[in-house]
C-alpha positions as CSV (number, residue, x, y, z in Angstrom):
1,X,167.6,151.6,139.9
2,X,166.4,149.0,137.3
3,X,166.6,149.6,133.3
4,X,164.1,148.7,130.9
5,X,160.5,149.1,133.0
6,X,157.2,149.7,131.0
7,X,156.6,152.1,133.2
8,X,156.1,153.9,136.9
9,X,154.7,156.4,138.7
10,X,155.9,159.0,141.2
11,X,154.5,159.9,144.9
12,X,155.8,162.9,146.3
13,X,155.7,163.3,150.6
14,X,155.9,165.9,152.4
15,X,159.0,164.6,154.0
16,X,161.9,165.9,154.4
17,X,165.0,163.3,152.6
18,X,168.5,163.1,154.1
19,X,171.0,161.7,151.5
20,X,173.6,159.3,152.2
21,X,175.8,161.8,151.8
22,X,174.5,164.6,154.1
23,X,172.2,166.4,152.0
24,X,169.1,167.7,152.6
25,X,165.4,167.9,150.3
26,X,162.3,169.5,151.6
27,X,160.0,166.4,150.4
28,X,160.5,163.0,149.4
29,X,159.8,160.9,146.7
30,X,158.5,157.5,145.9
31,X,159.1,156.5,142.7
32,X,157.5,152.7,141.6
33,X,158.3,150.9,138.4
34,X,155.9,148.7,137.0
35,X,156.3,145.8,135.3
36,X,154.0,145.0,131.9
37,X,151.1,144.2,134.1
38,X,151.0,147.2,135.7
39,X,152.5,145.9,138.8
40,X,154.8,147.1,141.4
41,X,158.0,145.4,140.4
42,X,160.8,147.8,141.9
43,X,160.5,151.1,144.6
44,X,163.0,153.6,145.2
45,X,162.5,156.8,147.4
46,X,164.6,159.8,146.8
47,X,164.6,163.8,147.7
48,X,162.9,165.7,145.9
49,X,163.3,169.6,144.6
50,X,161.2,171.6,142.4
51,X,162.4,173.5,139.7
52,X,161.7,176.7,141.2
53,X,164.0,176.0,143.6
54,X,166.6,175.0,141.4
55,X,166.9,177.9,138.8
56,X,166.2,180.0,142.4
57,X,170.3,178.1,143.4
58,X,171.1,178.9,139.1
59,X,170.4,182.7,140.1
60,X,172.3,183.0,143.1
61,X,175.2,180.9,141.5
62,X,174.6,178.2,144.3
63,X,176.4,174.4,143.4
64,X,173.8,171.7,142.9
65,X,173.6,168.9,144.5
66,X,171.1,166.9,142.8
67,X,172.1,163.1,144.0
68,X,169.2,160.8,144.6
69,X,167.1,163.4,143.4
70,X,163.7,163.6,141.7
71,X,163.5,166.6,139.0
72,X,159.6,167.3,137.3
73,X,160.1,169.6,133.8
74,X,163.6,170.9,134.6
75,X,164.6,172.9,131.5
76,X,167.2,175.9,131.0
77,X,164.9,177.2,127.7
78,X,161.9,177.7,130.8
79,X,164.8,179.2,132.8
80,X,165.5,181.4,130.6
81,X,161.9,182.6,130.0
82,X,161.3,183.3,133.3
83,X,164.2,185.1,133.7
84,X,164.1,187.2,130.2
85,X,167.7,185.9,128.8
86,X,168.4,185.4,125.3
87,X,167.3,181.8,123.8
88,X,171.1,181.0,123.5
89,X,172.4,182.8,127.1
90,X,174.9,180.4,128.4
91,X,174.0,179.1,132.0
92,X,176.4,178.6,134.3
93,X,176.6,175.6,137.2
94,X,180.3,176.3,139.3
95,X,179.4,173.0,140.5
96,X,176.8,170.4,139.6
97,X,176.5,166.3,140.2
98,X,173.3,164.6,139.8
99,X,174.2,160.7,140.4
100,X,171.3,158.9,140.5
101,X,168.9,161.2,139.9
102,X,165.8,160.6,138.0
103,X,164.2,163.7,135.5
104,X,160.4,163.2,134.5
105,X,160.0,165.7,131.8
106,X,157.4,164.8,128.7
107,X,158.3,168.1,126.9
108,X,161.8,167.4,127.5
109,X,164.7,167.6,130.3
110,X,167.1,170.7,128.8
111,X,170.2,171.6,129.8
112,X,171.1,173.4,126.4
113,X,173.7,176.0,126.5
114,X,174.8,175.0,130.0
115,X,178.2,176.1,131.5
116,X,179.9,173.2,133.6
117,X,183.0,175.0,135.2
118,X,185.4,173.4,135.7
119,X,185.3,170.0,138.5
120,X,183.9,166.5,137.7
121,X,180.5,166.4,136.7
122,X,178.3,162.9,137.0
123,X,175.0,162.3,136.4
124,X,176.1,158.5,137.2
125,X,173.3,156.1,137.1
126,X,170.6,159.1,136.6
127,X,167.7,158.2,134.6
128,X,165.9,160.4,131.8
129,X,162.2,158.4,132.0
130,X,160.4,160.6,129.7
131,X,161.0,162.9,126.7
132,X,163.8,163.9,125.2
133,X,167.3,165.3,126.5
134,X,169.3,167.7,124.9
135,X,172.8,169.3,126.1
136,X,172.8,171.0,122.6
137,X,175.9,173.6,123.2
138,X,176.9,172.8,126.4
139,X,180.0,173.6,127.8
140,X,182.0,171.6,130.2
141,X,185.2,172.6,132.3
142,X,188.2,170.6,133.1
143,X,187.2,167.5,135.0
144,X,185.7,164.1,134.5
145,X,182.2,164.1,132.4
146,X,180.6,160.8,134.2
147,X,177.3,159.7,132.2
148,X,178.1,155.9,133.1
149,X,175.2,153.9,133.9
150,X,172.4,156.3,132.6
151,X,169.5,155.6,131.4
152,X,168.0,157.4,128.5
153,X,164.4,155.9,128.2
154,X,163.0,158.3,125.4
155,X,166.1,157.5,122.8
156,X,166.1,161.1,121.5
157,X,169.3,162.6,123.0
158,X,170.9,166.0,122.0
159,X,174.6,166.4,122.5
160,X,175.6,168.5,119.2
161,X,177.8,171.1,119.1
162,X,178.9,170.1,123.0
163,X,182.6,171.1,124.0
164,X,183.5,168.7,126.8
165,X,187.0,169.7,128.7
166,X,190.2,167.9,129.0
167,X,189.0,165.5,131.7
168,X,187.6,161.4,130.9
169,X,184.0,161.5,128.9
170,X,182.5,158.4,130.6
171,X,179.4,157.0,128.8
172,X,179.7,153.8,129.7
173,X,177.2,151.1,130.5
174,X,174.4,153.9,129.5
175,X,171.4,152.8,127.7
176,X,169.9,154.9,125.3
177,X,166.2,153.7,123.8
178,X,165.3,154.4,120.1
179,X,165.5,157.4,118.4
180,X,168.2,160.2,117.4
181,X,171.6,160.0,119.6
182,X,173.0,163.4,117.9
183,X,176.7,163.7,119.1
184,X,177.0,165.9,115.5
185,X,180.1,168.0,115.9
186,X,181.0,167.7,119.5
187,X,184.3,168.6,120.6
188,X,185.8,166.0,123.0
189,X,189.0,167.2,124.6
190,X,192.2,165.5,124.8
191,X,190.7,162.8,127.6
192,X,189.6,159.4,127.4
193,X,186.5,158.9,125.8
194,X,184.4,155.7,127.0
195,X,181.3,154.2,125.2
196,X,182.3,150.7,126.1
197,X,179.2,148.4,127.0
198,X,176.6,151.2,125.8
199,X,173.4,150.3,124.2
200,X,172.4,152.6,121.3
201,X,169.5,150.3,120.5
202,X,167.7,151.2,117.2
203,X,167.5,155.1,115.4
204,X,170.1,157.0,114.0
205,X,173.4,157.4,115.8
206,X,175.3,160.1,114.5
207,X,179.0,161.7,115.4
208,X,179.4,163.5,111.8
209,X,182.2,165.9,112.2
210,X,182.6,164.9,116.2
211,X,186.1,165.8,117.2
212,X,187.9,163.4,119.4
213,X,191.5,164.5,121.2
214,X,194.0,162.6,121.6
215,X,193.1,160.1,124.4
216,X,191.7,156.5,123.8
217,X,188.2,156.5,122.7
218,X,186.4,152.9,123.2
219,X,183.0,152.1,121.7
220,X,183.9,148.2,122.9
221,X,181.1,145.8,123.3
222,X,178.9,148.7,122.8
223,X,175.8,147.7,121.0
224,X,173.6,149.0,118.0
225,X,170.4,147.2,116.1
226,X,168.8,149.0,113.4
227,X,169.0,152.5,111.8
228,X,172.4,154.2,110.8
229,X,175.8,154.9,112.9
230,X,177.2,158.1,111.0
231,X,181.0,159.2,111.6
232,X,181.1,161.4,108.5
233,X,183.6,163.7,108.7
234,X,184.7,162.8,112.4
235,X,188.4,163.4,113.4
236,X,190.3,161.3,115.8
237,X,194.0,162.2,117.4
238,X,196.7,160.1,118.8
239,X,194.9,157.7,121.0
240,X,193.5,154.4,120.4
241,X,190.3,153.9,119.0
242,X,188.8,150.7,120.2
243,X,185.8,149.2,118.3
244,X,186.1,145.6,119.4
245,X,183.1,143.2,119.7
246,X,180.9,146.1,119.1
247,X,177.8,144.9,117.6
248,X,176.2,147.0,114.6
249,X,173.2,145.0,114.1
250,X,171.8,146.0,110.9
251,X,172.8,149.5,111.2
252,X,174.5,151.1,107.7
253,X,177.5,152.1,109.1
254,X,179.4,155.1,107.8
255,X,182.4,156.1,108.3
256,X,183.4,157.9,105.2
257,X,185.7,160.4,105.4
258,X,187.0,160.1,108.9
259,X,190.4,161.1,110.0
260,X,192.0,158.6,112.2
261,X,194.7,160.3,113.1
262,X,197.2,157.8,114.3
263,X,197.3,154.6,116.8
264,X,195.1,151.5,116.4
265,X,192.0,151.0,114.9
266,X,190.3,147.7,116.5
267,X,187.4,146.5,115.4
268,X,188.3,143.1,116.0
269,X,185.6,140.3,116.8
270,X,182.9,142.9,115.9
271,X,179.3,142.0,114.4
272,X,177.6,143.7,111.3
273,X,174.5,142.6,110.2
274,X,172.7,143.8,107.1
275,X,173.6,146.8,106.6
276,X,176.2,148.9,104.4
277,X,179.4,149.0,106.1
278,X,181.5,152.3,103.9
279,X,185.0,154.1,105.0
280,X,185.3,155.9,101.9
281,X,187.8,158.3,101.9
282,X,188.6,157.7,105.7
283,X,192.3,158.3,106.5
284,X,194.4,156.9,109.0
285,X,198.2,158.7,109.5
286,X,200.7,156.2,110.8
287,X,198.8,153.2,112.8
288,X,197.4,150.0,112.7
289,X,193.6,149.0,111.5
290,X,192.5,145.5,112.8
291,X,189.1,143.9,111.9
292,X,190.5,140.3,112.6
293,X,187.6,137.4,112.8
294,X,184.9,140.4,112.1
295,X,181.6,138.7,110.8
296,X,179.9,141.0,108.4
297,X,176.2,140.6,107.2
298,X,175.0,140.9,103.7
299,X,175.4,144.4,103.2
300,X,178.5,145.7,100.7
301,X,181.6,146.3,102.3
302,X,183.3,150.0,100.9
303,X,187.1,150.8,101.2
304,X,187.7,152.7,98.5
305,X,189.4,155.6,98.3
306,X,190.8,154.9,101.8
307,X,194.6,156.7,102.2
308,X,196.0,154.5,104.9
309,X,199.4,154.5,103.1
310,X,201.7,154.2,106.1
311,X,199.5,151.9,108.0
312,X,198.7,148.2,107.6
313,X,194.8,146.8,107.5
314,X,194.7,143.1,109.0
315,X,191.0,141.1,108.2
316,X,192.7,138.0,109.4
317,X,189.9,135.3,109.7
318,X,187.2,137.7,109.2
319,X,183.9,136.3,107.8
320,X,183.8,138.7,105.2
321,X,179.5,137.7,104.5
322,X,177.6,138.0,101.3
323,X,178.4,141.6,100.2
324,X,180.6,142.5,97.8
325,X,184.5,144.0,99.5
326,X,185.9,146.9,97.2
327,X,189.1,148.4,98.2
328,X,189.4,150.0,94.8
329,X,192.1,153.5,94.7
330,X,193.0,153.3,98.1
331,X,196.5,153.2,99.8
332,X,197.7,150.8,102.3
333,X,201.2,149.8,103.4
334,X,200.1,146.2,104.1
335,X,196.2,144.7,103.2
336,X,196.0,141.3,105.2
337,X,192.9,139.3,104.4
338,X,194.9,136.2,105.8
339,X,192.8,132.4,106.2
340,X,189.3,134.7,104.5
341,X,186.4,133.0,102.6
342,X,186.4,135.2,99.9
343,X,182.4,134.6,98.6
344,X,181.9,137.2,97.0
345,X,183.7,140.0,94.2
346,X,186.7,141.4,95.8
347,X,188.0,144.8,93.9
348,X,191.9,145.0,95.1
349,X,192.6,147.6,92.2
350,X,194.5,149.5,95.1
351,X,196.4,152.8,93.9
352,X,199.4,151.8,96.4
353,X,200.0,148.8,98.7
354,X,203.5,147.4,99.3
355,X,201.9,143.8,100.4
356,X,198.7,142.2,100.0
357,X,198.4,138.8,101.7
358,X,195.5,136.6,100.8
359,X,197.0,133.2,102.0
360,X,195.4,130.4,103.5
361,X,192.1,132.2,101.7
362,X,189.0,130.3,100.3
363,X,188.3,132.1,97.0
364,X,184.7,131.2,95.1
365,X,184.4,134.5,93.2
366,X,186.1,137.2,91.8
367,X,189.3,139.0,92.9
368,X,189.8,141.7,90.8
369,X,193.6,142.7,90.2
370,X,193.2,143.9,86.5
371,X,194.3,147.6,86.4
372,X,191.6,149.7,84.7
373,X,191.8,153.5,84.3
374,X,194.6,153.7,86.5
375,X,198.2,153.0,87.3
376,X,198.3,150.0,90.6
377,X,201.6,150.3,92.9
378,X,201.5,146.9,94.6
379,X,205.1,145.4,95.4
380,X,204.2,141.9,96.5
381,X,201.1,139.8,96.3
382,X,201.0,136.5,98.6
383,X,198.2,134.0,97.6
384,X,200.4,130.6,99.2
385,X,197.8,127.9,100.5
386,X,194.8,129.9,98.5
387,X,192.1,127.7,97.5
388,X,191.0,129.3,94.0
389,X,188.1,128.3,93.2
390,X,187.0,131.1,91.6
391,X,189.3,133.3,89.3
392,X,191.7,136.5,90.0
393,X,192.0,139.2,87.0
394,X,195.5,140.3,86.2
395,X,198.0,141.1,83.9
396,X,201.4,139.5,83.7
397,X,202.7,142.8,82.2
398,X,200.6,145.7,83.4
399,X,200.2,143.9,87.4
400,X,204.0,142.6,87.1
401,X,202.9,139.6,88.3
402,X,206.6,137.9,88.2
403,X,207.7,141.0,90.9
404,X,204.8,140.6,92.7
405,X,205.3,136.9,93.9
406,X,209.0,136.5,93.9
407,X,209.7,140.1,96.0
408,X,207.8,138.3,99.2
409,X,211.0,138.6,101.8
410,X,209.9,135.2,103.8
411,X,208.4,133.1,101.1
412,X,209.9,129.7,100.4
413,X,210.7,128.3,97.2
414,X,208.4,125.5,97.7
415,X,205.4,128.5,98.3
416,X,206.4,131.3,95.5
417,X,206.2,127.3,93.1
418,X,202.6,126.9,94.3
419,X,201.8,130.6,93.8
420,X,202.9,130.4,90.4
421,X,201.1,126.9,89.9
422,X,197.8,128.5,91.4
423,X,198.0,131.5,89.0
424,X,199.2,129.1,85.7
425,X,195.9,127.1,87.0
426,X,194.0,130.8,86.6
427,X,195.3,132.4,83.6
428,X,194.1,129.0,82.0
429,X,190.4,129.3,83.2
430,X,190.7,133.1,82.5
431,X,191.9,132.3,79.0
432,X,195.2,134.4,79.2
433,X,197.1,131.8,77.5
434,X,200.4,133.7,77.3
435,X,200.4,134.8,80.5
436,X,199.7,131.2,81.6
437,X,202.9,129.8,80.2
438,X,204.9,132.6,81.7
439,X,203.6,131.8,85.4
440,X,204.0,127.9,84.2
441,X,207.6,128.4,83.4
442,X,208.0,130.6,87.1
443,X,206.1,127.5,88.3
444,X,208.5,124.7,87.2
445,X,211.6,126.9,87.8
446,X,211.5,127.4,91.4
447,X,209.8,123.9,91.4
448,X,213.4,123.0,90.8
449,X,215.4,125.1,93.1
450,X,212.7,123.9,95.9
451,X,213.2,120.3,95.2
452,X,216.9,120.6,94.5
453,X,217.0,122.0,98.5
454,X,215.0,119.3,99.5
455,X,217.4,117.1,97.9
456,X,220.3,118.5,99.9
457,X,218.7,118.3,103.1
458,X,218.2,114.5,102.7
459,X,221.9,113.1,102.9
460,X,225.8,113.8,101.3
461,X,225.1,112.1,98.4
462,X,222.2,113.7,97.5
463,X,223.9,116.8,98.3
464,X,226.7,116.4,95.5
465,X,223.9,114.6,93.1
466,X,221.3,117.3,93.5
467,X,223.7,119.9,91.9
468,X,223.8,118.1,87.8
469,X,220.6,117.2,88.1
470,X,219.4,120.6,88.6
471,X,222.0,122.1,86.3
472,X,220.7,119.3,83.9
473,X,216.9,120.5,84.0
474,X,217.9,124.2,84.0
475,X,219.4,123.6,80.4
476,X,217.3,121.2,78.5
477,X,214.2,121.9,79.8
478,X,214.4,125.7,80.5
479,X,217.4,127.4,78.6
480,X,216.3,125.6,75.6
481,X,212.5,126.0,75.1
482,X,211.2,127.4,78.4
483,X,209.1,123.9,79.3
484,X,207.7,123.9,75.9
485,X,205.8,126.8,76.0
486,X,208.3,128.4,73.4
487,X,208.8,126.9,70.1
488,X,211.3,129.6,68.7
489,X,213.0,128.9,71.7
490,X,213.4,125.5,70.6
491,X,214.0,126.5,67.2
492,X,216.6,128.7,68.0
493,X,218.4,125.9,69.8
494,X,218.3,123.6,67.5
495,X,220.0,125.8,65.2
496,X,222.5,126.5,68.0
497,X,222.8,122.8,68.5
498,X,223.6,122.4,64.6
499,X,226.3,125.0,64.7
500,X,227.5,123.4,67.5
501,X,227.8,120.1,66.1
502,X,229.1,121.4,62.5
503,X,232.2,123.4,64.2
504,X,233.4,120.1,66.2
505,X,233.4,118.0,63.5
506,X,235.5,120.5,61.4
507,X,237.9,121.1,64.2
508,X,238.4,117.1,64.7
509,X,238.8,116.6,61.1
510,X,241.5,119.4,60.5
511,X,243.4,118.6,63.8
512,X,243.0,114.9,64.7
513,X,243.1,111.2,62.5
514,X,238.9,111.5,62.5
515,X,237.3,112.0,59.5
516,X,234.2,112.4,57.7
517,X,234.2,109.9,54.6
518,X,232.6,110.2,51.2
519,X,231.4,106.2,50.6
520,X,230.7,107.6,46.7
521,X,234.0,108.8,45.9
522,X,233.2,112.7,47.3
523,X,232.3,113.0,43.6
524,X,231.7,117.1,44.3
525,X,234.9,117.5,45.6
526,X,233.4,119.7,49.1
527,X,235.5,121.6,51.7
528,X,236.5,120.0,55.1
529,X,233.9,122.7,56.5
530,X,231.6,122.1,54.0
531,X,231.5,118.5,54.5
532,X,231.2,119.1,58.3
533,X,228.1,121.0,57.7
534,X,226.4,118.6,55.4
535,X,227.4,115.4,57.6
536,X,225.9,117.2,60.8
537,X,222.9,118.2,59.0
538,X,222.2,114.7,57.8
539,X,222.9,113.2,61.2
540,X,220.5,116.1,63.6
541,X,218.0,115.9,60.9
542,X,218.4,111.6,61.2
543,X,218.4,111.9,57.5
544,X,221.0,109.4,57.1
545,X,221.8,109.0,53.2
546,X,224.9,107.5,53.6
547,X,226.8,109.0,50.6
548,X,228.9,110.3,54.1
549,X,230.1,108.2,57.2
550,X,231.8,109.4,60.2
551,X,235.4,107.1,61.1
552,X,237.2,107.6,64.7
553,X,235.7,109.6,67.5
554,X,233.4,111.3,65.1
555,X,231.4,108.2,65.1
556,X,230.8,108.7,68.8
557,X,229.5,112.4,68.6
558,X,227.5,111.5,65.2
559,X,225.5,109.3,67.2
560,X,225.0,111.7,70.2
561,X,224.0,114.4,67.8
562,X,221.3,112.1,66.6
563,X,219.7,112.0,69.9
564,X,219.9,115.0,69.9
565,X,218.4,116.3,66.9
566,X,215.7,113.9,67.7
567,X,215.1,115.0,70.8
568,X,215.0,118.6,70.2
569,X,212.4,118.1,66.9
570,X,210.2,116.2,69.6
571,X,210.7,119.2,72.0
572,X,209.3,121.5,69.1
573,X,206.6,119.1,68.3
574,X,205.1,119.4,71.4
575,X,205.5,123.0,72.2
576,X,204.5,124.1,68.7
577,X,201.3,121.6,69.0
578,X,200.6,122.9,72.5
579,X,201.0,126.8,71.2
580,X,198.3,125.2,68.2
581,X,195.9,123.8,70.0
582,X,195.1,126.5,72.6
């Protein structure tokens, strides 16, 4: 039979129909879909059985075969009229298949508070032309539930509070037309469950507290456009849950509050349009969630509160649209948002994540890392290749940013440098000036590690070079002012440097031929340690009175301690000007 006709009309002939399958209806009918000129486009001829006759097989506890069959106002709440049974008396089929049939109720086709015992059950490629449908309550046995291929042409469809068995749920390639698809707490046994390929077209769609076993469950490729998809409070078990290439259209979808159980989550390749897209609160035991190359829409993007804390959450190359992305107090045990374009404000105040990877990522607004009202657990951040563009809130002290970059287990020296470049380049914009020179200082330190490998990997006498040069950099320019970002670092080593000097020149005078000479006639008579003091603070200082001059090898140190001194006053010039002037 065809989907998606304007309309048709039925024909019913006293003849009698003899299925393909051996069974037998007292009249025929002809069924002809019309196109949206109210012409013949399609014709199929099938038995036909009157509801009389059908509740007459329900009483005697007959099977029915409906297959290829036409059904006019079937409907268990009329049944049970006729028959004086309680509005809720359950009704039950020992065995029932109605593939390819067509119903034609305007008040509705109801098989509400039905018993399937146990056996497959199909209404495979049966249509529901008119009214609504409802299996509200019904109960199915152990055996495959086969609604593949159906066609529900009203769009208001009833399956709450259905228990379906341990056997495969099979909705797939069904088409269901606007309106309410209620699914709300149906209980779907431990089987497969398939929705793969299933258009939900426009209307609400709604699974809130649907319980699904612990088979796969597969909404892939199935399709929604406007209206609301609602897994509140659904529960998932051990199986796969397969979401990939589904597209929401502009649908808010919610999933807050779901349990996930365990297994993976793939969402992967799936479309969202304008709508809210919110798993608040979901949870998700020990798995994998994957929404890799995902393009949302413009609606905001809600993670928060999520406790996935022993799985990891991959948005790898995800177009991540024009909604904000908050993932604020939730739990992860790795957050990927690898090779991103980060648009838009990104809250990652996370209450526990051991690694968050935003490398290769495009950021031109806000990532938000500053702790607020509570404590953040994150053990490594990885932001190598990001091009910032925008800015990212943290604290050195309260984030401990230092931890975060340099616990990465596979990260290069050459990458944690450039992280620590890319943040210096941030707390400068974001006017964290202290923090700034720490990640500067990071920066330049495993700048020189990284080149000092390079070095090594270039030939054997770069090998043995590389070593003092590094060793020279890691005491001038770190040990003794941090890269001029501290000038009581320098201060203090200039002092050191003094001592230093002072000592030498006391030792060589009392146990060698140098000396320190008084060119005045050492008129106030001063110690051998005094005079080393005085003639080494004259020469670091580049005072240079000359009522002292240095004979024998103290001549050579006097003039190294002049370079020196002037070296280390220009070091704390420029990192006492630079301290100044921000």
């Amino acid at each position: 039979m065809v989907f998606h006709y304007p309309g048709y009309k039925v024909e019913i002939k006293n003849l009698k129909f003899l299925t393909e399958e051996g069974v037998r209806f007292p009249k025929t009918a002809i069924i002809s879909f019309l196109d949206g000129n109210e012409k013949v486009s399609h014709v199929e001829i099938m038995g036909h059985l009157d509801c009389e006759s059908i509740y007459g097989k329900i009483n005697s506890g007959e099977a029915l075969h409906l297959d290829h069959c036409y059904i006019k106002n079937f409907s268990l709440s009329n049944y049970r009229d006729q028959n004086k049974k309680d509005k809720k008396a359950l009704v039950s089929f020992p065995s029932f298949s109605a593939r390819n049939a067509f119903f034609d109720s305007k008040s509705g086709t109801d098989f509400s508070f039905a018993v399937f015992q146990d056996g497959d059950i199909s209404f495979e490629h049966a249509h529901f032309a008119s009214g609504p449908v409802t299996f509200n309550s019904a109960r199915f046995g152990t055996g495959t539930v086969n609604f593949s291929s159906v066609f529900f042409r009203n769009g208001h469809v009833d399956f709450s509070n259905v228990m379906f068995g341990e056997g495969e749920v099979n909705f797939k390639n069904s088409v269901f037309y606007n309106g309410l698809k209620d699914f709300q707490y149906a209980e779907f046994g431990s089987g497969p469950v398939h929705f793969s390929n299933t258009e939900f077209n426009a209307g609400t769609t709604s699974f809130i507290n649907a319980h699904f076993g612990d088979g796969p469950v597969s909404f892939k490729i199935a399709r929604f456009t406007k209206g609301k998809l609602d897994f509140h409070y659904a529960s998932f078990g051990l199986g796969d849950k397969s979401f990939e290439r589904a597209e929401f259209g502009d649908c808010w979808v919610d999933f807050r509050k779901v349990e996930f159980g365990t297994g993976r989550i793939n969402f992967n390749r799936s479309v969202f349009g304008t709508g809210d897209v919110t798993f608040e609160g979901s949870e998700l035991n020990d798995g994998r969630f994957s929404m890799n190359r995902v393009q949302f829409g413009k609606g905001e993007k809600d993670f928060e509160l999520v406790d996935f804390g022993r799985s990891e959450v991959y948005f790898d190359r995800s177009d991540l649209g024009y909604g904000n992305l908050s993932f604020q107090r939730s739990k992860f045990k790795k957050l990927s948002l690898k090779s991103c374009h980060l648009d838009h404000y990104l809250d990652l105040r996370v209450a526990k994540c051991d690694r968050i990877d935003l490398s290769d990522t495009i950021a031109r607004d806000i990532i938000d890392l500053q702790p607020y009202d509570f404590k953040m657990n994150i053990k490594t951040l990885n932001i190598s290749g990001m091009r910032l563009l925008g800015r990212i809130y943290l604290d050195w002290k309260e984030n401990d940013v230092r931890s975060l970059i340099k616990n990465q287990a596979h990260a290069t020296e050459r990458q944690v440098a450039e992280q620590f470049r890319t943040l210096k380049e941030n707390f400068n914009v974001t006017g964290k000036y202290n923090d700034e020179d720490r990640a500067y200082v990071e920066f330049k330190r495993h700048e020189a590690v990284a080149n000092r490998i390079d070095q090594q990997k270039r030939n054997v006498w770069s090998r043995i070079w590389s070593w003092p040069v590094y060793v020279f950099q890691w005491l001038i320019f770190d040990k003794m002012g941090l890269y001029a970002t501290n000038p009581l670092r320098v201060l203090a080593s200039m002092l050191v440097g003094y001592l230093l000097f002072s000592l030498i020149y006391f030792f060589l005078i009392v146990f060698s031929n140098a000396n320190i000479v008084s060119s005045v006639g050492d008129p106030d008579q001063l110690s051998s340690l005094a005079v080393a003091f005085y003639h080494s603070a004259i020469t670091f200082l580049t005072i240079g009175y000359g009522d002292y001059y240095p004979s024998g090898a103290i001549r050579v140190i006097s003039g190294f301690e002049g370079f020196v001194g002037l070296f280390l006053m220009s070091y704390f010039t420029v990192a006492f000007v630079r301290k100044i002037l921000r």
